[in-house]
N, C-alpha and C positions, 0 to 999 in steps of 0.2 A: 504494500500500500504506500504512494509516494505524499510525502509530509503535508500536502494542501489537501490529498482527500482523507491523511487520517485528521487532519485539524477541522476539517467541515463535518465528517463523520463520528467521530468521537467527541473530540473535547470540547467543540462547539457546546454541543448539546448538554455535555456533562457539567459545563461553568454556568449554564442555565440554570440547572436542575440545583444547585449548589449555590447559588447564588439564593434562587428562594427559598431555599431551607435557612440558609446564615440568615438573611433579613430577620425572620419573629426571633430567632434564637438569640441571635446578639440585643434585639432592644428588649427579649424578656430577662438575660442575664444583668442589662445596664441596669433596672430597674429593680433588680433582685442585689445589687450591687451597691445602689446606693449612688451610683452616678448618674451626669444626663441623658437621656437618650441617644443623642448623638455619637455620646464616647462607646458607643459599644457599635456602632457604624464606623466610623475612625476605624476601631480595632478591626473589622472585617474587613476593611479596603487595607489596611497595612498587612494584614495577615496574610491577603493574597497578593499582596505585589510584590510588597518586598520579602516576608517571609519565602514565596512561594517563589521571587525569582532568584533566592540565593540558596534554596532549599536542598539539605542532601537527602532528601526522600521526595523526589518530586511530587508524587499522587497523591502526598499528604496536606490538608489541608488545615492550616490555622486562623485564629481566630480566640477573641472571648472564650473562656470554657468555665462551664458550671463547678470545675474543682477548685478557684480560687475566688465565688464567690463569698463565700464565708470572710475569707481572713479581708479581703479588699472593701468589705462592707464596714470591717470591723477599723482597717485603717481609717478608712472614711469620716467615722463617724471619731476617729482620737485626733486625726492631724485637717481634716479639710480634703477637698477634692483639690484643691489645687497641690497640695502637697503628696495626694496620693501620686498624679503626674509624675512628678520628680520621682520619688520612689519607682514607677514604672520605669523612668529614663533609667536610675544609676542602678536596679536592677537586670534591666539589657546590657548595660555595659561589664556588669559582674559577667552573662551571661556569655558575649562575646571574648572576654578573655579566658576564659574556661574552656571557650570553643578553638583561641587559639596557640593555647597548651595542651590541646589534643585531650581534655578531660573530660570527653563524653560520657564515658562510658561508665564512669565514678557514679553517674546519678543515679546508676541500674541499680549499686550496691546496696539500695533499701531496702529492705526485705520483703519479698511480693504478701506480706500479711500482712504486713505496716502499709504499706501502698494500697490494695484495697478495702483496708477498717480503715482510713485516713477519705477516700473516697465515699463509705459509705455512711459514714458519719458524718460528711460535707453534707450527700444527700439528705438523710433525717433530718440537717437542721434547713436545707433550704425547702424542704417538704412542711416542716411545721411553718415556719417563717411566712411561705409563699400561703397558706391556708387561709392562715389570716387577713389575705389583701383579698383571695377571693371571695373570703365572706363579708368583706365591706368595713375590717375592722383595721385600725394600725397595730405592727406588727411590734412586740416588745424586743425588750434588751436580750433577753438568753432567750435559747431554745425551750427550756423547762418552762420560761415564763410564758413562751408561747403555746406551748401543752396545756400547760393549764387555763388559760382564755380562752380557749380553742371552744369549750362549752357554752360559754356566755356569748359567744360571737352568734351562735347558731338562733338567728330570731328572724320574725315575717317580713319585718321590716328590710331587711337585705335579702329577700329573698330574688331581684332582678341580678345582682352581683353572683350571687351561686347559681342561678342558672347559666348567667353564661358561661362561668364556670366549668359547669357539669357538660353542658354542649361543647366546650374546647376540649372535652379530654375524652369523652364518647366519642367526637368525629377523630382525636388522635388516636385511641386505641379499634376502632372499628375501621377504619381508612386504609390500611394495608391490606384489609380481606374482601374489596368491593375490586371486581374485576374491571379490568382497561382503563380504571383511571392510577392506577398503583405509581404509574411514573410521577403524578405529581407528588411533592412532599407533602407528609402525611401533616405537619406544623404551620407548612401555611393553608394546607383547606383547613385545618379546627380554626383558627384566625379567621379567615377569611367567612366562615360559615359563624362562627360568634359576632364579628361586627355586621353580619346579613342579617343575624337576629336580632340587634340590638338596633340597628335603624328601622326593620320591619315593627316590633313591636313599641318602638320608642320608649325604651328601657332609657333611665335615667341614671347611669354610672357614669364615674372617671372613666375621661380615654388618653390616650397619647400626643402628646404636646410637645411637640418639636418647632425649633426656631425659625425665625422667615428667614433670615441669613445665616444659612449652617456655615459659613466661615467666621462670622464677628463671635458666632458663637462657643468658638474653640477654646479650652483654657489652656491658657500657659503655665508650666512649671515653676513652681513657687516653693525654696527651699524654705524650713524653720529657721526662728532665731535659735532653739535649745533643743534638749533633748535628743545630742546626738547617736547615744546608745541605743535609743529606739529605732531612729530612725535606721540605722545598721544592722540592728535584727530583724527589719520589717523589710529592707531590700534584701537581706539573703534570704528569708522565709519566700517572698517572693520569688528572687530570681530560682530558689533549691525548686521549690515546687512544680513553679513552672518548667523548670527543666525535667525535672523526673515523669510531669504528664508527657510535655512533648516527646520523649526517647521511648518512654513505654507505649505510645498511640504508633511511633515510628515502627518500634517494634511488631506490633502488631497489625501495622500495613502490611508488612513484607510477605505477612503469610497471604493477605488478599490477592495477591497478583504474580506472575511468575518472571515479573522483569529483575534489575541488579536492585540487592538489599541497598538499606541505606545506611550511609556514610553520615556516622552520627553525630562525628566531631563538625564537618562543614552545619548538620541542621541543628547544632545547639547553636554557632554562628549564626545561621540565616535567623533564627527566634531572636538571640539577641539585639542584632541591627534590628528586627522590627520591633521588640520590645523599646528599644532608644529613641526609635523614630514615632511610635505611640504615646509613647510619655510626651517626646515636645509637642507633637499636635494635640491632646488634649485628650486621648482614648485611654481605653482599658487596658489591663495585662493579656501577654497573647499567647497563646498557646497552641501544639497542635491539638485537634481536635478527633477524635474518633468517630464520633456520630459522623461528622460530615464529608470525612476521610474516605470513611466506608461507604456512602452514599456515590464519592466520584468514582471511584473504582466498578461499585454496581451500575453506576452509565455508563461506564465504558472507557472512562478517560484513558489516554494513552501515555501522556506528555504532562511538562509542566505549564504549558497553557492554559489547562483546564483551572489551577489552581491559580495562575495568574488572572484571567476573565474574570473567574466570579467574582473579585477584588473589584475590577470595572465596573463590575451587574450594578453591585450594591451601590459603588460612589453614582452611577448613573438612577439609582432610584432613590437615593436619599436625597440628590440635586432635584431631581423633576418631580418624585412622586411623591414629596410631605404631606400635600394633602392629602392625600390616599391615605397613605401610612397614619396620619391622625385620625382617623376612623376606627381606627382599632382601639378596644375597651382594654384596660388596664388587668380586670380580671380574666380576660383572655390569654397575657403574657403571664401571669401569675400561675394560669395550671397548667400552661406550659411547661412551666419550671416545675411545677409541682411534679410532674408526667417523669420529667429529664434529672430530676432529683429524687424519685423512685426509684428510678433503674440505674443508678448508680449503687445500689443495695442489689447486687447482684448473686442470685443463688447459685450460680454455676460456681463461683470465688467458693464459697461458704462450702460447697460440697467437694472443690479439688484440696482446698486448706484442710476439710478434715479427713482427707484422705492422708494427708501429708500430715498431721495429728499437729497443727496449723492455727487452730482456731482459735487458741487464746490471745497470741499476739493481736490477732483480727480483732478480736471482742473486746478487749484491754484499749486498742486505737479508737474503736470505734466510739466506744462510752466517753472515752476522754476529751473527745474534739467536742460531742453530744454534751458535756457534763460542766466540760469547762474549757478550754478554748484549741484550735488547731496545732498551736506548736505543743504545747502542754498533752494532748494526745497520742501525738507523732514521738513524744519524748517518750512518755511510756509505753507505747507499743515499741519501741526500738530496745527499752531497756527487756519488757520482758521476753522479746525475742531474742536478745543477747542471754538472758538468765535459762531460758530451756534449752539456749543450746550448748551452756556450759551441765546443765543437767544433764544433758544426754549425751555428752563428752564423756563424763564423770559417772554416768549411771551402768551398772554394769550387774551380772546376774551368778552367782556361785552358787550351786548346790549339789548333792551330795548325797544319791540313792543306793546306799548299799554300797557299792563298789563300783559307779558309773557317778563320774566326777563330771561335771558341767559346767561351762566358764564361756559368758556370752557378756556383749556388752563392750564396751570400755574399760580397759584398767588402768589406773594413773597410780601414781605414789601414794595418795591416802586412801586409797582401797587395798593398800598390801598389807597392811595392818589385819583387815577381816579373810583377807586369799590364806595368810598364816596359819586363822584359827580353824582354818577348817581343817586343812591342809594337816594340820595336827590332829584332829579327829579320824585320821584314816588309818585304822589297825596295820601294823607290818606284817610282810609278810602275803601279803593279797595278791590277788591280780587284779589290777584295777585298769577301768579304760578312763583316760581323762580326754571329753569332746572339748577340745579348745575350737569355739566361734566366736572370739575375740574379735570386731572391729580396731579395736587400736591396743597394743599395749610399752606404756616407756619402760623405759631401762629399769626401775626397781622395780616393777610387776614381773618384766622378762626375768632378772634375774633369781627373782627368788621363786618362782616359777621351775624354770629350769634346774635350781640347783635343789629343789626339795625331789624332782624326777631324778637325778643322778644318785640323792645321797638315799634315795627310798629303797632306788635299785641296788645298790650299793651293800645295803641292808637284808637281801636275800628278798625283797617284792619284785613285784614285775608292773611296769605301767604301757598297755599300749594308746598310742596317744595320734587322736586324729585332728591332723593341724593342715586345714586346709591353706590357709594364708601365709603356712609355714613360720607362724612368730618364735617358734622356739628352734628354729636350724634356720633362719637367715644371718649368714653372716661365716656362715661355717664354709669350707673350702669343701664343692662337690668329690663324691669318691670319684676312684678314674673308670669311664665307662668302656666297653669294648666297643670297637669302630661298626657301626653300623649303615648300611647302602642313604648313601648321602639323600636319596627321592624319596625313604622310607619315612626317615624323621629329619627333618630341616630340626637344628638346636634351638633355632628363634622362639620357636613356638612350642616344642619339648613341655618346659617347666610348667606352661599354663593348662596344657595338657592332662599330664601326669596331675596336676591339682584337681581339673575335675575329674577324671577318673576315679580318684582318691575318695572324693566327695561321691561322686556317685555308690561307691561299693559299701560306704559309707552307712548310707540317709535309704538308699533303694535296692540294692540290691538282698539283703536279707531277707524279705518277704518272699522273694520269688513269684514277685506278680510277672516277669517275662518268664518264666517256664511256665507258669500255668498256659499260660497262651498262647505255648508252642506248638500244641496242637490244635489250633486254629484259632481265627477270630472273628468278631462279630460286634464289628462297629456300628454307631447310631448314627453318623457325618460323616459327610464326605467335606475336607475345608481346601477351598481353593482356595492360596493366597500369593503374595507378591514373597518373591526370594528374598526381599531386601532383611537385612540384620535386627532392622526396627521387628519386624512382627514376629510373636512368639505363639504360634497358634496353640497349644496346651497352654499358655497363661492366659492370653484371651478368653477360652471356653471353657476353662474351667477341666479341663478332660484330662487323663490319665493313660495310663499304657491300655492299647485295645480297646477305646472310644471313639477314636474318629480316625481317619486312611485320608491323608494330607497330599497333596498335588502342591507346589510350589512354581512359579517361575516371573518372570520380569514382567509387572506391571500386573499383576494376578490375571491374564487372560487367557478368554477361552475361546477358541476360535472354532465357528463355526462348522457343524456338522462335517467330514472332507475334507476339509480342511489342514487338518494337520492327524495323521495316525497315530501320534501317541495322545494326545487328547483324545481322542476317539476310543482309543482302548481304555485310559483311565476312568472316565465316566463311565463308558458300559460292565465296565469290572466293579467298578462300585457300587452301581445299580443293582444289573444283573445276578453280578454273584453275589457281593457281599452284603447286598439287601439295606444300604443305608434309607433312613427314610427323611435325611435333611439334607440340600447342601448349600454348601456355604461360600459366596464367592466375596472376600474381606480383601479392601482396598484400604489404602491411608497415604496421610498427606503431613510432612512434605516428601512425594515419592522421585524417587530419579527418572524410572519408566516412563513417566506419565512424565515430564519435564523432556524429558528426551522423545516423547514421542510430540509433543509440541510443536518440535521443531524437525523431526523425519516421520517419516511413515515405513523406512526399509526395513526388509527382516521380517523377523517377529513384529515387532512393533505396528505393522499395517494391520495386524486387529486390531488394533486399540480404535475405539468409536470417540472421539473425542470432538464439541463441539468450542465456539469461539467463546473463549471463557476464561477464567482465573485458573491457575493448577489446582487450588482444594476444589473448584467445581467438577473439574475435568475427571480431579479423582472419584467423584459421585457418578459423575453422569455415566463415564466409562465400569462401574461398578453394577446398572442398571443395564448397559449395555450388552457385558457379558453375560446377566439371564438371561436375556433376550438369546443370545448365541446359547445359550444351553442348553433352552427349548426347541433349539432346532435338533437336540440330538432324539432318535429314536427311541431310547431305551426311557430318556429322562421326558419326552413327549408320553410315552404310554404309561409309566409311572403316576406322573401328575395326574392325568383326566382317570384314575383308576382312583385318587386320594391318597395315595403310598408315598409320596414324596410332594416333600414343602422346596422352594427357593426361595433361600435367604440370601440378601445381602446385607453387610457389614463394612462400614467406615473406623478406620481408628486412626483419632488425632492425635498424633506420636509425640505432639507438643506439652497438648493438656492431656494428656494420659488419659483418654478417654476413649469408648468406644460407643456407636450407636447404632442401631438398623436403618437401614438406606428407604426411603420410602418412595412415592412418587417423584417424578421432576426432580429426584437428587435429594429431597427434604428430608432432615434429620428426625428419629423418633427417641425420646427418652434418650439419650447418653447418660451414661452411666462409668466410674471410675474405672481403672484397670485394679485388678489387684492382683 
């Protein structure tokens, strides 16, 4: 496609569609902020031109974002709007030299439970905050204060204020499921259809009040006389924040699209130049944005023009269309935010953190920012994610059945104290098996460890001792091996070997669940999946020796009936003989297959059904594909229409360690954790 038709084709369209979504979002955050209307306009024309023309993630798109409304409402109302400005400017400029000491990447170091209880306790307080304005009432000093008004707000007399209310956030949550109008954003019809209601029924609420001269009306930067330690915790609170949303949005662009990741060090630069250049004109702090990030990417964007344009859109509707835009009712942008301050209480967070046994940190952030202010939050979510993970350094398990010694965990120096007493519990003379699955152990645990195994033996006991990590013979000079056919055992790979081997004879082989099954088996699955390293099919399903009969190859495909003879034998050997009654075709993303078939169709790879789309779609679509090629085979045609055999497909996000069923048009059902 040559650059004028993907620019008329693509990004045209996409700076459209992105433009009128930023429009309500930005003047619902200015006014969830605490600033003018304007300044949250400002901020989406700076977001997209300058941020967007210096940007190292180009499809990423910035702007105002709902995670620094809290702290920038909270400056507001201690130093002035004018002085928030300046904090915006010297902000940016912290930002850009961070960007050019190449310290992008320091922002990541937060701990993703600090980062989303930090988010989702921005949300609860712009959710109670934002309630208030739609029931007609003003909004108090803390969140709690606002919880508890919350009741008394609710009267007849505001009853024109909650309905439109109620109509912005019905037409925002119904508006994605109403066919062929889906491309417009879902933020400006609830807007647009709340101020249609409010001039139809001549509802008498606040609406939006913007200047006749949006240039006289810019403020300028205006430094304090004192209180320069504030001011210094309030630009790095600012500039840290802001940088952490913007890398983590960038972050998660990369997975939307299958062009070059982004260069984090130049887009903490690009945020900053627009952060410096929003403070002097008179805008908000800027951020990248993920809502609207994600939105350019689903038009289709290609390039960074898309994110340049909608910078244009906006300044070209804020110049000509005020009056328009003052038509819209106040409690419209309010459940807005209410809507976008929701879902920033995200359940998907809550259910990978407690997978990752996660959730205190999260819940500690989250009450904090809730209870008492955002850096005060983010403090204490950072300490007690530092305190669990010196726990689980330090935490470690010794016990001691009869003559099966067990040592799991952590051992550091003040756990050799209790490894002793046990250790002394153990009659001479025995044979003991000691299972060391020790994650870490120092020097005083190894050695007194080891030297109570030598002097036990020593003693006329015997210890055998299964050490898969090898903590108690690293460091020891290997015996000398006899020379074995150099293709047989490559040395490289030998030791990692022999450790699972070890392990396995270990943990599985005693049962003799593979002899029972030596004469014959009779699985429930057949699981077709991609060969890459990522997918563990027995961890995915849950399944054991003699459950399911695995097919493996690049990009998990199956090609049509004739196609290819050994697909053709594995599916009807699976059917046929061994009677499975599921099968299973598991895709996931981010896949090489499916990236490389993108770009060839040679080989294998000309299965692959792949339409114009992102790689995580492609991984879907082509996932749906391959039933489709399945049902062409005979054996799995007469199976099916007989009720003998289900097809399943299966997505797994090897990011979020998650897996779900593939459903129609690629859509996701329940995802659910990996364990």
């Amino acid at each position: 496609m040559s650059l004028r038709r993907e620019f008329l084709v693509a990004d045209l369209p996409a700076s459209m569609t992105v433009a009128l979504l930023a429009v309500p979002l930005s003047l619902g955050i200015a006014a969830a902020s605490g600033a003018p209307p304007i300044a949250g306009l400002v901020a989406a024309v700076v977001g997209g031109i300058v941020a967007g023309g210096l940007s190292g993630a180009p499809l990423q798109v910035s702007g105002p974002a709902a995670g620094l409304t809290v702290i920038v409402l909270g400056l507001v109302g201690d130093y002035g709007w004018a002085t928030m400005c300046a904090i915006t400017l010297l902000a940016g400029l912290v930002q850009v030299a961070a960007g050019f000491t190449r310290r992008g990447r320091l922002a990541l170091n937060l701990p993703p439970a600090v980062v989303h209880g930090m988010l989702a306790g921005i949300g609860v307080v712009i959710v109670l905050s934002q309630l208030c304005v739609v029931l007609g009432v003003p909004g108090q000093e803390t969140p709690l204060q606002n919880l508890v008004s919350l009741p008394a707000a609710l009267s007849f007399d505001r009853i024109e204020s909650a309905a439109v209310g109620a109509i912005t956030v019905g037409v925002l949550l119904g508006w994605p499921r109403l066919p062929y109008v889906r491309r417009v954003p879902a933020a400006l019809a609830a807007v647009a259809t709340a101020a249609a209601a409010v001039a139809l029924f001549g509802w008498q609420v606040p609406r939006l009040n913007l200047p006749s001269d949006p240039f006289a009306a810019l403020t300028r930067p205006v430094l304090p006389t004192g209180d320069w330690g504030g001011i210094a915790l309030a630009v790095l609170t600012v500039a840290l924040i802001a940088s952490v949303e913007t890398l983590l949005s960038a972050v998660a662009v990369d997975k939307l699209h299958s062009g070059r990741h982004a260069d984090l060090d130049r887009e903490l630069l690009a945020q900053g130049a627009a952060n410096t250049v929003s403070g002097l004109a008179g805008g908000l702090p800027i951020t990248g944005v993920i809502v609207r990030s994600s939105a350019n990417v689903a038009a289709g964007a290609r390039t960074r023009a898309s994110t340049i344009l909608h910078g244009v859109w906006v300044a070209a509707l804020a110049l000509a269309g005020a009056g328009l835009l003052e038509l819209v009712p106040l409690a419209a942008l309010s459940a807005l935010l209410v809507v976008v301050g929701a879902r920033l209480v995200n359940p998907g967070h809550l259910r990978e953190l407690r997978h990752h046994r996660e959730i205190l940190p999260y819940l500690v952030t989250a009450i904090g920012v809730v209870a008492i202010n955002l850096v005060a939050g983010v403090a204490l979510g950072v300490a007690t994610a530092a305190a669990l993970g010196l726990w689980r350094l330090s935490h470690s398990q010794i016990s001691l059945d009869g003559d099966h010694l067990r040592i799991s965990g952590s051992l550091l120096f003040f756990t050799t104290a209790r490894l002793t007493r046990v250790l002394r519990d153990i009659p001479p003379g025995r044979n003991v098996h000691l299972d060391l699955r020790a994650d870490f152990l120092d020097h005083a645990a190894q050695a007194a460890l080891s030297g109570w195994v030598a002097d036990y033996r020593r003693r006329g006991g015997n210890v055998a001792v299964t050490d898969p990590s090898h903590h108690l013979t690293a460091g020891r000079r290997p015996a000398r091996r006899k020379p074995v056919h150099r293709w047989l055992a490559p040395h490289h790979v030998t030791p990692r070997l022999e450790t699972g081997l070890r392990s396995y004879h270990a943990q599985h082989a005693p049962p003799a669940v593979l002899g029972l099954l030596a004469g014959g088996q009779q699985p429930s699955h057949m699981f077709i999946g991609c060969a890459d390293s990522h997918i563990v099919p027995h961890l995915i399903t849950g399944s054991g020796p003699g459950d399911q009969f695995c097919v493996r190859n690049i990009g998990n495909l199956v090609p049509r009936h004739g196609e290819d003879p050994g697909m053709d034998t594995a599916v009807d050997y699976a059917v046929s003989v061994l009677g499975v009654t599921t099968v299973i075709v598991c895709g996931h993303s981010p896949c090489g297959g499916i990236r490389a078939a993108l770009r060839t169709r040679h080989g294998w790879l000309r299965h692959a059904a792949l339409g114009p789309s992102t790689m995580d779609d492609a991984a879907r679509l082509n996932i749906l594909a391959q039933l489709d090629n399945l049902a062409t085979h005979p054996a799995v045609a007469t199976a099916s229409s007989a009720g003998r055999l289900r097809l399943i497909g299966l997505y797994a996000d090897t990011v979020a360690a998650t897996v779900a069923r593939v459903g129609p048009d690629g859509v996701l059902l329940d995802p659910e954790p990996l364990h």
